[in-house]
Structures are given as C-alpha cells and as structure tokens.
C-alpha positions in Angstrom: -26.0 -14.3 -4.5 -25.2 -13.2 -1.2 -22.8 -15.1 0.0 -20.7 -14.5 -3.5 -21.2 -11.0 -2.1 -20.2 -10.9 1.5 -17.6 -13.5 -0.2 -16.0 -10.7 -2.1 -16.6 -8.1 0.7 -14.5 -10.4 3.1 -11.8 -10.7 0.4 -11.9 -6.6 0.0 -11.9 -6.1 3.6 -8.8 -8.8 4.3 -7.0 -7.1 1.3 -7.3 -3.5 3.1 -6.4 -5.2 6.1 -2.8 -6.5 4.6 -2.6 -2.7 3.2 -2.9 -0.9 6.2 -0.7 -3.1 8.2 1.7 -3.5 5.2 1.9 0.7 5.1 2.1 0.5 9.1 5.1 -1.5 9.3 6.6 0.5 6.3 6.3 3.3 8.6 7.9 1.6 11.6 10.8 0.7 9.5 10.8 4.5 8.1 11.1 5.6 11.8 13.7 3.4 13.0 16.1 4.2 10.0 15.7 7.6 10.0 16.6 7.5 14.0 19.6 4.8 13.3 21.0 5.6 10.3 24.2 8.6 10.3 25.0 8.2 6.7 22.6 10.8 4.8 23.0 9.2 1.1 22.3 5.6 2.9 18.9 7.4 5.0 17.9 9.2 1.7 18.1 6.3 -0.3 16.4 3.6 2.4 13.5 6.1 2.8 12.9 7.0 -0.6 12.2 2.9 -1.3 10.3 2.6 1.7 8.1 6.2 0.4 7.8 4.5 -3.2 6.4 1.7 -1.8 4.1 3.6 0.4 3.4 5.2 -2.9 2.2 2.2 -4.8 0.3 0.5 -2.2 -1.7 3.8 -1.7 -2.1 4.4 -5.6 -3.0 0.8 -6.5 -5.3 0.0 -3.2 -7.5 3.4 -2.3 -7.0 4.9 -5.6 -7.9 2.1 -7.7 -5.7 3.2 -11.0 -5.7 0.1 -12.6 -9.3 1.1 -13.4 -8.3 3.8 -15.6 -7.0 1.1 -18.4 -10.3 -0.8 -18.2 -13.4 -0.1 -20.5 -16.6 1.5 -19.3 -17.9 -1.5 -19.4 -16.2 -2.3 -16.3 -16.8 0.4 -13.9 
C-alpha cells in the first residue's frame, strides 16, 4: 500500500510542479506584453487571456472545485 501511496504523492507533487511553472511562465509572458505591447485594446485583451488562464489553473489545482460536484462519499 505504500508505494500506491508515495505513487500518487509523486503524481500530485509532479502535477503542482507543471502548475507552478505553467502559472510562472504565464507571468513572464504577462510581463513582456505588457512592456512591448503600445496598442491598449491588443495589451487589454492578451492579458485578460493570460489572467483567465491563471484563473483556472489556480481554481482547478489549489482550490480543488471539481470536488464540489462529487458526493460525500468522495471527500
């Protein structure tokens, strides 16, 4: 049972991995629009995808929402 275990904890800990780094290049590419870009629509736009984005990953990752559509049972 154990190694199922530290199996899952090493899937967990590689998929928050991927999320940080995912939200950490988001915010690079954030940065060098907003510092490129002279057309506001364009900037407001470009950093309104890369916020929703941001948005999700946070929400579905740390806040765990998709267990709010599961029975008790599962928690």
């Amino acid at each position: 049972m154990s190694t199922l275990n530290s199996a899952a904890e090493q899937v967990a800990q590689r998929r928050g991995l991927m999320v940080f780094l995912a939200l950490a290049v988001l915010t690079v590419i954030e940065y060098i629009v907003a510092v490129s870009l002279d057309s506001v629509p364009v900037l407001v736009a470009l950093l309104a995808v890369a916020a929703g984005a941001k948005c999700w990953a946070i929400t579905v990752y740390f806040m765990h929402v998709s267990k709010l559509w599961r029975g008790e049972e599962a928690h």
